[in-house]
N, C-alpha and C positions, 0 to 999 in steps of 0.2 A: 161216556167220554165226551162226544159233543155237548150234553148238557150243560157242565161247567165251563165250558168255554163261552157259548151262548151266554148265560147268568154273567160270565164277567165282562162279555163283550157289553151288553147291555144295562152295566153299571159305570162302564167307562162314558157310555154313552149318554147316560143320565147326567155325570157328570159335567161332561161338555155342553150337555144343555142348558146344564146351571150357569157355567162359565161362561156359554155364551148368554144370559138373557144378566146374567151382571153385566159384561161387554157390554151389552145394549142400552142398560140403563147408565154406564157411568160415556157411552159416546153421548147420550139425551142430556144428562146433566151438564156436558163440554161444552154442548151446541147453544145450549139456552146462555150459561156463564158468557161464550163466545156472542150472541144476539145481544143478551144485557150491555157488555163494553161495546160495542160497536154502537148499541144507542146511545152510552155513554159519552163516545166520542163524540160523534156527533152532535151531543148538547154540547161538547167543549168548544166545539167548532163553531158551532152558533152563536157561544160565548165569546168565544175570541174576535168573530168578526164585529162584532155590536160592540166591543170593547175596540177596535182596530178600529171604526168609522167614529166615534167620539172625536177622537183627537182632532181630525178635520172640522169638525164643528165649532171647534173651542178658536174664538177670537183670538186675533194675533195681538201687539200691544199695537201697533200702529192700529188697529183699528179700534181698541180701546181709546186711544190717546184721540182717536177723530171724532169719534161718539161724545166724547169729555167736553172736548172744544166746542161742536153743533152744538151741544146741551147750553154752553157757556152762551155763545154766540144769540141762539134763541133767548134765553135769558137776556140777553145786554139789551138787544133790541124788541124786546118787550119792556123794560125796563126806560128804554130812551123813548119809545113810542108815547107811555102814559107818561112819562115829564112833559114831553111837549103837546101834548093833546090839554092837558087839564092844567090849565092856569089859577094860581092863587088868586 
C-alpha cells in the first residue's frame, strides 16, 4: 500500500524536476534577451548623444556669411597688394 504511493510520489517529483530545470532554462534565456537590449540600449544612447552633439558643431549662417567675407576680404587685399607692388 505505501509502495504506490511512494512510485507516484516520486514521479510527481521527477516531474517537477523537469519543470523546474525548464523554468531555469527559459529564466537564462530572459536574462541574456534582457543583457542583449540593455546593450542595446545603450548603443542607442551612444547614438543619440554623438548625433545630439553634431548639431552644435554645424556653423551658423552668420558665421558662414563671416568666413565668405574674410575669404573675400584676403582675397581683395592680396589682389590690391600685387597691383601696387609690380609696376608695368
Amino acid at each position: 500500500m505505501l509502495n504506490p504511493r511512494v512510485d507516484a510520489l516520486e514521479q510527481k517529483r521527477d516531474q517537477s524536476l523537469g519543470a523546474l530545470h525548464r523554468l531555469e532554462l527559459a529564466v537564462r534565456d530572459i536574462a541574456s534577451e534582457l543583457n542583449n537590449q540593455r546593450k542595446h540600449t545603450h548603443d542607442i544612447a551612444l547614438k543619440a548623444a554623438t548625433i545630439d552633439g553634431r548639431p552644435r558643431n554645424i556653423p551658423t549662417w552668420f558665421q558662414l556669411y563671416a568666413a565668405l567675407i574674410t575669404t573675400w576680404a584676403a582675397g581683395a587685399a592680396i589682389v590690391f597688394t600685387l597691383t601696387r607692388l609690380v609696376k608695368p
